[in-house]
C-alpha positions in Angstrom: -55.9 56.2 257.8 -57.8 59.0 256.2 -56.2 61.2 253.5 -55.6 64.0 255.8 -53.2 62.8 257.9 -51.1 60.2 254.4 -47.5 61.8 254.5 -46.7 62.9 250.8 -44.2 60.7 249.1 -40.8 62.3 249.3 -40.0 63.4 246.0 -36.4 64.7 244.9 -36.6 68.5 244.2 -34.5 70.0 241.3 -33.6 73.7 241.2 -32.1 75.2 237.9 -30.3 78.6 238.1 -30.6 80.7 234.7 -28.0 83.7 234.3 -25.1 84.6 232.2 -21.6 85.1 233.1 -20.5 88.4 234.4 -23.4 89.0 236.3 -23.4 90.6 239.9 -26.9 89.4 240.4 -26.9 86.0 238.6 -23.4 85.9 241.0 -25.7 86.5 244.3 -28.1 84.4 243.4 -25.7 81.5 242.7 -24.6 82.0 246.3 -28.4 81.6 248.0 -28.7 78.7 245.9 -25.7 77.2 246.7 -25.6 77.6 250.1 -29.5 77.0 250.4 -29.5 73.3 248.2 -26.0 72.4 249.8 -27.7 72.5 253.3 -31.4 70.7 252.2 -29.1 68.3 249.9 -30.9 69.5 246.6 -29.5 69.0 243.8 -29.4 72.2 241.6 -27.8 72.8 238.3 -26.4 76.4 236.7 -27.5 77.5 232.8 -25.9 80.2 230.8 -29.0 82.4 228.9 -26.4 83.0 226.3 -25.6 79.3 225.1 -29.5 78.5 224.8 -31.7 80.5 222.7 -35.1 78.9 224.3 -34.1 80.4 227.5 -32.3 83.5 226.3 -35.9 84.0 225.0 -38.0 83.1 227.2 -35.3 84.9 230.3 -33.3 87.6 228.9 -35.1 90.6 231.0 -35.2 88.1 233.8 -32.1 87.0 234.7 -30.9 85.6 237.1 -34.1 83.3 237.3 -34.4 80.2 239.7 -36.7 77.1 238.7 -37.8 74.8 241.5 -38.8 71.5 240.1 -39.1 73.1 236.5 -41.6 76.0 237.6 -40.5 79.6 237.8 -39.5 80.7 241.5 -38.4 83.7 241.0 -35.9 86.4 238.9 -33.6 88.9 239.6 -33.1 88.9 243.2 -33.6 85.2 245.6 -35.0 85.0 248.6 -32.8 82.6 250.8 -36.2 82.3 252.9 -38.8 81.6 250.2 -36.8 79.5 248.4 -36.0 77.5 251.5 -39.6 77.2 252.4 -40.3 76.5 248.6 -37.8 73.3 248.5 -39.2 72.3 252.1 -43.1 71.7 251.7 
């Protein structure tokens, strides 16, 4: 079978959430990725900026910021859409 039509290997995707407590956007965006991994059986994990000083560095104007697979996604506002379509390819 040629390259083209070899089906990917399925590889488990992991998406980390990055806000801080308190936090009306880092609290919408905990429900898109909730509801969006729950259904696509992700698994996803939550981490508070303010008990990490690599991330508090690296995030603090961001916030809330979603990593797919370790990668930025996005900040501030998720897309329920691009995220799906991110965790689907």
């Amino acid at each position: 079978m040629t390259p083209l039509f070899r089906r990917k290997p399925s590889v488990p995707r992991h998406v980390t959430l990055i806000g801080k407590p308190d936090c009306h956007l880092c609290e919408d965006a905990e429900a898109v990725v909730a509801r969006v991994c729950g259904e696509l059986g992700v698994e996803w994990e939550k981490k508070d900026i303010q008990q990490d000083s690599a991330l508090h560095d690296a995030y603090w104007e961001q916030i809330p910021v979603v990593l797919v697979d370790g990668e930025q996604h996005t900040f501030w506002r998720v897309d329920e859409g691009r995220l799906r379509k991110a965790l689907t390819r």
